[in-house]
C-alpha positions as CSV (number, residue, x, y, z in Angstrom):
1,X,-16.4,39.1,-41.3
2,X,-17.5,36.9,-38.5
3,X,-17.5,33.7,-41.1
4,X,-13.8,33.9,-41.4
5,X,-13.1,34.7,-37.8
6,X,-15.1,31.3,-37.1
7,X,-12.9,29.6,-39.5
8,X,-9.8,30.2,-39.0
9,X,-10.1,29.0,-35.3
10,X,-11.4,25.7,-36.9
11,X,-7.7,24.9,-36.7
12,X,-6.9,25.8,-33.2
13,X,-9.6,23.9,-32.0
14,X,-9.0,20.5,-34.3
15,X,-5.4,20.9,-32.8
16,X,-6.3,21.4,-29.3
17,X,-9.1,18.3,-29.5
18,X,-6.1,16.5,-31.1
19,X,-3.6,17.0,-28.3
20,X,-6.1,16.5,-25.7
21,X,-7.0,12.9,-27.3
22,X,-3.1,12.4,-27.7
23,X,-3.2,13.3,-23.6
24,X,-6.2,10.9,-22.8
25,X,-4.9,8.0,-24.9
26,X,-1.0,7.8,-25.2
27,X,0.6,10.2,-23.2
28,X,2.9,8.6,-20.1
29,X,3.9,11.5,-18.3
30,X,6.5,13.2,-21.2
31,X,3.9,16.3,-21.9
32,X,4.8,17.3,-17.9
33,X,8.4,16.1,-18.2
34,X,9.7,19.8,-19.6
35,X,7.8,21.7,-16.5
36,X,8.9,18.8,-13.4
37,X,11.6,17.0,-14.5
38,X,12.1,14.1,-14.0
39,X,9.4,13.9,-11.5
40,X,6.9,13.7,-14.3
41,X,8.4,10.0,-15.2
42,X,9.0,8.8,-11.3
43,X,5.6,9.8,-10.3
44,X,3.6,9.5,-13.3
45,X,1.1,12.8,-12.6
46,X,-0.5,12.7,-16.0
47,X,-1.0,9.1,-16.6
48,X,-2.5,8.6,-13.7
49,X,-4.6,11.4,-14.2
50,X,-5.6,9.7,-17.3
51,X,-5.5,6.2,-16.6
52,X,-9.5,6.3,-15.4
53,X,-10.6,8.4,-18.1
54,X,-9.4,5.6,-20.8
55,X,-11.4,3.4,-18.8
56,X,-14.6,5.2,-19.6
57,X,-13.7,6.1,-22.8
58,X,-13.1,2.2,-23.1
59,X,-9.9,2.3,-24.2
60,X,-7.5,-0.4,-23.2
61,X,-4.7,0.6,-21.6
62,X,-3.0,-2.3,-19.7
């Protein structure tokens, strides 16, 4: 029983890896924009969070 338990959270994880590269690499603010507004574009709280972490990663992002 524990083999299917493990995979059927095989999914959950590959989506949750996927949105946390999608966060890392692309996102711009707009995954914060339904909680603050339009705070989340002015101030730019996730990017910025980001923006170092691409750097290591070695993504380019300017």
């Amino acid at each position: 029983m524990d083999r299917v338990a493990g995979k059927a959270t095989l999914p959950i994880w590959l989506a949750l890896i996927a949105l946390t590269l999608f966060a890392v690499l692309f996102d711009n603010g707009a995954l914060l924009a339904p909680l603050l507004g339009e705070a989340a574009g002015a101030n730019n709280y996730l990017h910025e969070l980001f923006h170092d972490g691409r750097h290591v990663l070695g993504t380019p992002c300017h």
